[in-house]
C-alpha positions in Angstrom: 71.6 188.2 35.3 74.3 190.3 35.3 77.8 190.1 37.3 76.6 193.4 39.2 73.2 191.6 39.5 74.5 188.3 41.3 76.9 190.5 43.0 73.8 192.2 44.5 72.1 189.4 44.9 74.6 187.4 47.1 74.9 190.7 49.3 71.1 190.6 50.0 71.1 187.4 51.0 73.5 188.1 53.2 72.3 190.9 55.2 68.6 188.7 55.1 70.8 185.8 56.3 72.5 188.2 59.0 69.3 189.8 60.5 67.8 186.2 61.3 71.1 184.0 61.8 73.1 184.5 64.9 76.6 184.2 65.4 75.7 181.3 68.2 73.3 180.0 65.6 76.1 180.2 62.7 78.4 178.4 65.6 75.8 175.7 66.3 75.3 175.1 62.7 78.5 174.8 61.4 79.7 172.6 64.4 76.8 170.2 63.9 77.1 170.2 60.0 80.9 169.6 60.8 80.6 166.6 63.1 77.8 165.1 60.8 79.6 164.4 58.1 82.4 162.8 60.0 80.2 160.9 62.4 77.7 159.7 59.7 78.7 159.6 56.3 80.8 157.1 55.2 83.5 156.2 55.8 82.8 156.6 59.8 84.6 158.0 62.5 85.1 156.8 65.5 87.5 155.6 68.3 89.1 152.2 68.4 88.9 150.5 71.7 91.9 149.8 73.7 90.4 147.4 76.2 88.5 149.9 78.4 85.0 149.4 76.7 84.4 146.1 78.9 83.8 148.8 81.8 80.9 150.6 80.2 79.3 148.4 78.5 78.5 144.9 79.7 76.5 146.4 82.5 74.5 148.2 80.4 73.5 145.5 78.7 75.9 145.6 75.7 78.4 142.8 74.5 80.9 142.5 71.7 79.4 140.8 68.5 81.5 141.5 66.3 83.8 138.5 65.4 87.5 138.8 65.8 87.0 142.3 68.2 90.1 141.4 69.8 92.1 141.8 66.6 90.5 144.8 66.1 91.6 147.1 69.4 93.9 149.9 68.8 93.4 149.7 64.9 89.6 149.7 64.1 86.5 151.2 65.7 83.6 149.0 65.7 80.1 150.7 65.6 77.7 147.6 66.2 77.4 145.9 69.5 75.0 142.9 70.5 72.0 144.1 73.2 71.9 141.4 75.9 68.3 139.3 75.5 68.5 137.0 78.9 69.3 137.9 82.2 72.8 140.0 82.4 74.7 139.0 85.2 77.5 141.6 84.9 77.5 144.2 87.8 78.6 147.6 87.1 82.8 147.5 87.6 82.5 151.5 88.2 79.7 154.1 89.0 79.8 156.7 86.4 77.1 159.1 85.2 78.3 157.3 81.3 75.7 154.7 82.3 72.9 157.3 81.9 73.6 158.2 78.2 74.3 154.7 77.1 71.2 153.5 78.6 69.6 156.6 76.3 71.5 155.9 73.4 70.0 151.7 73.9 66.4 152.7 74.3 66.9 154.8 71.1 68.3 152.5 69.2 65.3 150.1 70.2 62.5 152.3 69.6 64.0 153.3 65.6 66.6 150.7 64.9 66.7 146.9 66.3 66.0 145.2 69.6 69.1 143.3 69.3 71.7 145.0 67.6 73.2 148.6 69.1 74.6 150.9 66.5 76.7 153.3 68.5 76.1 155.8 66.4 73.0 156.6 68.5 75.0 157.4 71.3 76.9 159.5 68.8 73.3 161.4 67.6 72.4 162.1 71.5 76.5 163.5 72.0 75.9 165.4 68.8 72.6 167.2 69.7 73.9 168.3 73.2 77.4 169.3 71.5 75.4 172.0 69.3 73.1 173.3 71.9 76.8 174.0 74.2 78.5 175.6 71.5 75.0 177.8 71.0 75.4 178.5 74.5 78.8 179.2 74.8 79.1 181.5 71.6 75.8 183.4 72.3 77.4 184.2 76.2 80.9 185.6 74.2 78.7 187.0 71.3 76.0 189.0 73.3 76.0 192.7 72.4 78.8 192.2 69.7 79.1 193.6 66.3 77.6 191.1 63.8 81.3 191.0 61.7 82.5 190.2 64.7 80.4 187.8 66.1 80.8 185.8 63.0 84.4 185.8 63.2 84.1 184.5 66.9 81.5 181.8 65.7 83.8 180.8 63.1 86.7 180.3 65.5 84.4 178.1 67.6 83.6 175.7 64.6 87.5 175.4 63.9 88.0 174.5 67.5 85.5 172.4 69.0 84.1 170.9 65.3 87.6 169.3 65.5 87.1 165.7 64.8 89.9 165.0 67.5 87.2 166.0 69.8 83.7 164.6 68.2 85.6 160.9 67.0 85.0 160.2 70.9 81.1 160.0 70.4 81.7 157.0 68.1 83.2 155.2 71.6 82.5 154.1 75.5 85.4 156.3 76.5 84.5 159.1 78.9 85.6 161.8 77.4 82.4 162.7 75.1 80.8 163.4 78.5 83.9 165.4 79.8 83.9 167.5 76.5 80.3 168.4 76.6 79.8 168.9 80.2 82.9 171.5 79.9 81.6 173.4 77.1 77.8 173.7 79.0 79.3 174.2 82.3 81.9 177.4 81.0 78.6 178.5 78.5 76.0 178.6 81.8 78.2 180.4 83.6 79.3 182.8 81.3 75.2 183.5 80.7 75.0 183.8 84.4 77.6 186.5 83.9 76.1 188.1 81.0 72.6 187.9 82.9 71.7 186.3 79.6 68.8 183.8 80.1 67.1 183.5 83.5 69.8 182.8 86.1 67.6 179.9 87.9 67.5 178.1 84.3 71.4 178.7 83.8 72.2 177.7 87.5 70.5 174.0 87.0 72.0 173.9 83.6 75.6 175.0 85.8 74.9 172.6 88.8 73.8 169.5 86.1 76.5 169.8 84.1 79.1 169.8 86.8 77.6 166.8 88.7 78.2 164.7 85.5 81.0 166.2 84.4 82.4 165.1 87.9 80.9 161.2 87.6 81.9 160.6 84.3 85.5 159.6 85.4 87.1 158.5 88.7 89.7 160.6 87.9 87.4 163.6 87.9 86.4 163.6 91.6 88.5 167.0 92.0 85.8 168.5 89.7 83.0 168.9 92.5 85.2 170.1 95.1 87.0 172.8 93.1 83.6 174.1 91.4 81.6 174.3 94.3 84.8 175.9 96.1 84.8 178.3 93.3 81.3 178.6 93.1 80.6 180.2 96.2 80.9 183.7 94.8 77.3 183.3 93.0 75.9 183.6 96.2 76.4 187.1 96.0 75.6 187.7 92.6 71.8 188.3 93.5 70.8 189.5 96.4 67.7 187.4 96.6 67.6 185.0 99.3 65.6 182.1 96.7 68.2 182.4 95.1 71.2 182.3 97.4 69.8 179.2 99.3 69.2 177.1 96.0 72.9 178.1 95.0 74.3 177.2 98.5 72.4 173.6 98.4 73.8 173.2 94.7 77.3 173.7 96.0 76.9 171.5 98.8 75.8 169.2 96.7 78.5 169.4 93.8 81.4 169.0 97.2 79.8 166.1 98.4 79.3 164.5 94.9 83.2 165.2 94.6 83.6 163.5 97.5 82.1 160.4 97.1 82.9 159.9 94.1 86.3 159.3 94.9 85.3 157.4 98.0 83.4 155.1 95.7 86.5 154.3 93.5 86.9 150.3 93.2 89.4 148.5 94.8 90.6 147.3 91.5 91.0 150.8 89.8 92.9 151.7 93.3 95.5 148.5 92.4 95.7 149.7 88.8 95.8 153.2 89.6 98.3 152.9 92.6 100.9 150.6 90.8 101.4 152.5 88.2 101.6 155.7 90.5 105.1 153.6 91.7 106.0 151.9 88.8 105.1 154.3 85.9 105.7 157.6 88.2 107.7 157.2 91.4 110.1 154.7 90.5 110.5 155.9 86.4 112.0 159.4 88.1 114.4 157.9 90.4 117.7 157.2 89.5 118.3 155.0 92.8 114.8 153.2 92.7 116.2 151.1 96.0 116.8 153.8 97.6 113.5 155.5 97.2 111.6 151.9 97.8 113.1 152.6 101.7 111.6 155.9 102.1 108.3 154.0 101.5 109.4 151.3 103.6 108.6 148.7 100.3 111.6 145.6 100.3 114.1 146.8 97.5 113.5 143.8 95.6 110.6 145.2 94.1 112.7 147.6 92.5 112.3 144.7 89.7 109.1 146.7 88.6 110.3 150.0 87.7 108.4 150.9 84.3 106.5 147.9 84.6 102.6 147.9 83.7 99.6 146.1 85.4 98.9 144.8 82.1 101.6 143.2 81.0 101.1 139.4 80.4 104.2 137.9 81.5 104.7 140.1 84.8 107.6 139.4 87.4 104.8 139.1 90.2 100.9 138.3 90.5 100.1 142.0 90.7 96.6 140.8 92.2 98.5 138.6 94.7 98.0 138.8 98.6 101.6 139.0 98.9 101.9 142.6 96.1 98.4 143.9 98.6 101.2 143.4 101.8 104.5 144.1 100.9 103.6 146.3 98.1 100.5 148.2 97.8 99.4 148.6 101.5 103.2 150.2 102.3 101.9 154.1 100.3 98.7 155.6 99.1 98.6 158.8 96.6 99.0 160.8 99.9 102.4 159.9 100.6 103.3 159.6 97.2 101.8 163.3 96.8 103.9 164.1 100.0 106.9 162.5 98.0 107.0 164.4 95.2 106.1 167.7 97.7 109.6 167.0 98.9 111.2 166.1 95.5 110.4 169.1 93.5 112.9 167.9 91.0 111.2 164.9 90.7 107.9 166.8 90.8 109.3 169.0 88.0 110.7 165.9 86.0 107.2 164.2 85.8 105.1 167.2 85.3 106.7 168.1 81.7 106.7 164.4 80.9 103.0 165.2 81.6 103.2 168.8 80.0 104.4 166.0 76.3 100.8 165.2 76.1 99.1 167.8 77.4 97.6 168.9 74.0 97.0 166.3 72.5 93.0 166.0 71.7 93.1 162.4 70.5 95.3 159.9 71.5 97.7 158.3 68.6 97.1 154.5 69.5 93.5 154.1 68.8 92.5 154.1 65.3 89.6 156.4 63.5 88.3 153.8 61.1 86.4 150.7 60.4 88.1 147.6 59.1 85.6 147.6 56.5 86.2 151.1 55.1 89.7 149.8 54.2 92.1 152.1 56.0 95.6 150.9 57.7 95.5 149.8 60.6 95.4 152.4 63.5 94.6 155.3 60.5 93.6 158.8 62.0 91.2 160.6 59.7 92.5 164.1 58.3 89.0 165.2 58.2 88.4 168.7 60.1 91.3 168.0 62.3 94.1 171.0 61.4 93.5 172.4 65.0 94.1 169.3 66.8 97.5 168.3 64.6 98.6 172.3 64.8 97.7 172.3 68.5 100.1 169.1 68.9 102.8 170.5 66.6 102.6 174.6 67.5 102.3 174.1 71.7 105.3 173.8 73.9 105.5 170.7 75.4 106.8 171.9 78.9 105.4 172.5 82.2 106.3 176.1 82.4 104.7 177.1 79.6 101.5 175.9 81.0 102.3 178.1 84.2 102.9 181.1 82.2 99.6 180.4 80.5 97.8 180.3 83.8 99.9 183.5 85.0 99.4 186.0 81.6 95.6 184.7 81.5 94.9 185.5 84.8 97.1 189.0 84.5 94.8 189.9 81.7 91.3 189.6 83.0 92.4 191.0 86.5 92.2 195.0 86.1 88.4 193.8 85.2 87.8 191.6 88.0 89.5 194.3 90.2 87.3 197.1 89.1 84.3 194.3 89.6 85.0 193.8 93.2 85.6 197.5 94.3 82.7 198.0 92.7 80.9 195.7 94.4 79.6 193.8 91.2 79.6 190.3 92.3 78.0 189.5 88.8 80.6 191.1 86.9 83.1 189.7 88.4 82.0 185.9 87.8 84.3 186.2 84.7 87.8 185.7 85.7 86.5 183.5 88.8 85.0 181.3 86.3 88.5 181.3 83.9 90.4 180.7 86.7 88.1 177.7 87.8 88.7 176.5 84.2 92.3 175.9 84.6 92.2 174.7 88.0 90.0 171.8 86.8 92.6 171.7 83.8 95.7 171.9 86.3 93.3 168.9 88.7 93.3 166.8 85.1 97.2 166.5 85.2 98.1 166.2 88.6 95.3 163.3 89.0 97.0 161.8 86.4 101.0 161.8 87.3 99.6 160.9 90.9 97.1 159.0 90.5 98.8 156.5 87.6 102.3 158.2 86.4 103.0 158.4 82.6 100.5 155.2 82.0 98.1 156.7 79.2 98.7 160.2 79.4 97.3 161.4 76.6 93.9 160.1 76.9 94.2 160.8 80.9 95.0 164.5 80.8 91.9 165.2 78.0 90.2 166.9 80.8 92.7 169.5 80.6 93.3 170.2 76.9 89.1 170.6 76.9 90.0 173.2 79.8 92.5 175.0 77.7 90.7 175.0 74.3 87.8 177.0 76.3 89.8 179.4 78.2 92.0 179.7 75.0 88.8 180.4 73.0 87.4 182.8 75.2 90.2 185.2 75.6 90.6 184.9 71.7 86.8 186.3 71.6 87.7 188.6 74.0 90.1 190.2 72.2 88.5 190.2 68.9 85.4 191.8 70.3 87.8 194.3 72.8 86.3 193.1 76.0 89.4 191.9 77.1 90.4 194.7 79.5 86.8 196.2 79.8 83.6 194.9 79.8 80.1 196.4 79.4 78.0 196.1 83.0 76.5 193.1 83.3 73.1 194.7 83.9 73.0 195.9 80.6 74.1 195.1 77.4 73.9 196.5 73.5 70.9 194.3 71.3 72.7 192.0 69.0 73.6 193.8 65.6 71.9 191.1 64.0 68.7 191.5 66.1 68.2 195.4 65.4 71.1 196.6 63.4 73.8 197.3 66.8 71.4 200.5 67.9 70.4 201.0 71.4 70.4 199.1 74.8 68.2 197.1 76.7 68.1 195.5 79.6 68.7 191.7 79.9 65.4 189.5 79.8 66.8 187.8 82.9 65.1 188.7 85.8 
């Protein structure tokens, strides 16, 4: 065959390719190709544990069984556990909706692996699957009506982004944030459909209402979640004018405020110690340059001044930090109220902590914990190169200051408002879900910090604040769609969009299938 001849060749396969492979479908495929090779052929990826895995898994039914663990944490991730084969007498230390997919991930690894040993990378496969079907979701909501070209240049942004291994190492752990990662990209993708009246809007609301109930018990720290979505939320109610559908979105965001609710109510007393002293110690106390002085305001005794930057961890502490005496004269004298009420009247001190915050805002992955296991011969604590140049140019490229982030918030908003404007005079409730749902982004982004420099000060901030640099990367994501596609300003009416150039070659309209 000829030069000409393959040249041909390779151009017919692509335009067969192009009439039956989506952009969401390219997306999908390259993210799940991506995180496959990282997640399950060797060496693996993973997340070292830092001490927090006790919480997840001994009350699932899981134990460490691999000798020397200890000597492991920070530096090695471990991907086989023991499955408990007598009665397990360890109660759940925290109610989180993690429970349900490591219970998944055990029954799965029962039924095709071993009754006795857990390989995590089960959990990893279940992560993995719902990972592909959200960025499907997510790119076909961007990608509806757009130019094929296009499309595949949104798609292929998407794989660089959220195929980072920054983001998909997490499956190979018990931390949280696997569950806060996918439940952001599904929540953002079922709205956006909702907005495209892609799909059927009763199948996207339970897909919205789902993923925001565990995306809001997956982490203490996520309680804000519920409140600020169904808050947000309550502009669906107009988006239809059926009254079905109306009383099934008001019950859903009823239920999303009250799920926010409780689940800071149910917060343990422990996590409230942990959380609260290092509120003072790591936040209050690491911003004053009198710490005596601003012990007083919370009428605490100046002698415990002593703890400034102290953690509750530490070994060899100056006090008992679990002692009846710290719950008197310490921890029953403030609560994150005042200390929110504090820094209301200490902007400067507000200001101080929030770009010590704004440091490790964007950072995906956390640098203590390593990617590796001891046995695939790596340094100790090694990060793995692999599909991660977003993640180390999102940490070297990003201001690391608080204003930028409020610029962001302020040009992002300034963008999509002529749209949203011309939505509302319009009355076009549907169309103007977009910026509503944007905005909702970085207010559960903006909830992510705060809850974090309130809640426990500078202690762990990288991992802490993942909930917003997974807010940013979808906001940031869609308006680069936006403007690749020029919908930024203007978009096409909700109620009808152009058939995917790959579907029919970009000719004609149609009417959404959603009813």
């Amino acid at each position: 065959m000829t030069d000409k001849g393959i040249a041909k060749w390779i151009r017919g396969g692509l335009a067969r390719a192009g009439r039956y492979i989506s952009p969401a479908s390219l997306a999908a495929i390259g993210v799940l190709l991506v995180t496959a090779i990282a997640l399950f052929v060797p060496p693996y990826v993973g997340m070292a544990d830092n001490g927090d895995f006790f919480r997840s898994i001994y009350s699932t039914g899981l134990y460490f069984s691999e000798p020397g663990n200890d000597g492991l944490r920070f530096g090695h991730f471990v991907k086989q556990y023991g499955i408990f084969q007598y009665f397990n007498e360890n109660g759940s230390t925290i109610a989180s909706s993690q429970t349900l997919f490591i219970k998944a991930a055990i029954g799965l690894n029962q039924l095709l692996f071993d009754p006795v040993v857990f390989d995590i990378r089960f959990q990893a496969a279940i992560f993995t699957l719902l990972l592909t079907a959200a960025i499907y979701l997510l790119v076909e909501a961007i990608t509806w009506g757009v130019p094929k070209k296009l499309g595949y240049l949104i798609a292929a942004i998407a794989i660089f982004i959220f195929g980072d291994t920054g983001y998909t190492a997490y499956f190979n752990s018990f931390y949280g944030e696997s569950i806060v990662f996918v439940m952001v990209l599904l929540l953002s993708a079922s709205w956006l459909l909702m907005y495209r009246r892609r799909y059927n809007d009763y199948a996207m609301l339970a897909l919205f209402v789902v993923s925001a109930l565990i995306l809001t018990t997956s982490k203490q720290q996520n309680a804000p979640v519920g409140v600020i979505v169904a808050v947000m939320g309550i502009s669906l109610l107009w988006m239809r004018k059926g009254k079905s559908f109306r009383i099934w979105t008001a019950g859903s965001l009823v239920l999303m405020f009250v799920t926010g609710l409780a689940t800071y109510v149910m917060i343990s007393k422990e996590f409230v110690n942990i959380n609260q002293y290092h509120a003072m110690t790591r936040g209050v106390l690491m911003q004053s340059e009198n710490p005596e002085e601003t012990l007083r305001k919370f009428d605490i005794d100046e002698q415990y001044a002593l703890l400034k930057g102290t953690i509750y961890y530490e070994p060899f502490a100056t006090i008992d930090v679990n002692s009846a005496e710290l719950e008197r004269q310490f921890y029953s004298k403030y609560s994150f109220v005042s200390i929110l009420q504090y820094y209301a009247t200490h902007p400067d001190k507000l200001g101080s902590i929030l770009n010590i915050a704004a440091k490790d805002a964007f950072s995906i992955r956390p640098q203590a914990m390593g990617n590796y296991e001891a046995s695939a011969g790596k340094p100790f604590g090694a990060h793995t190169p692999f599909f991660s140049l977003y993640s180390w140019l999102k940490v070297k490229l990003a201001p690391k200051t608080f204003g930028f982030i409020v610029i962001w918030i302020a040009v992002v908003t300034g963008l999509y408002m002529p749209s949203f404007v011309a939505a509302v005079r319009a009355r076009d409730f549907r169309q103007a879900q977009r910026l509503i749902m944007i905005v909702t982004m970085m207010l559960i982004g903006l909830a992510g910090v705060l809850a974090s420099i309130i809640g426990a000060g500078d202690a762990d901030l990288a991992k802490h604040q993942f909930l917003f640099t997974a807010a940013f990367d979808v906001v940031t994501y869609i308006i680069a769609a936006d403007l690749i596609s020029r919908r930024l300003f203007r978009d096409a009416p909700a109620t009808i969009a152009r058939k995917p150039p790959y579907a029919s070659g970009g000719k004609g309209v149609t009417p959404f299938a959603a009813p």
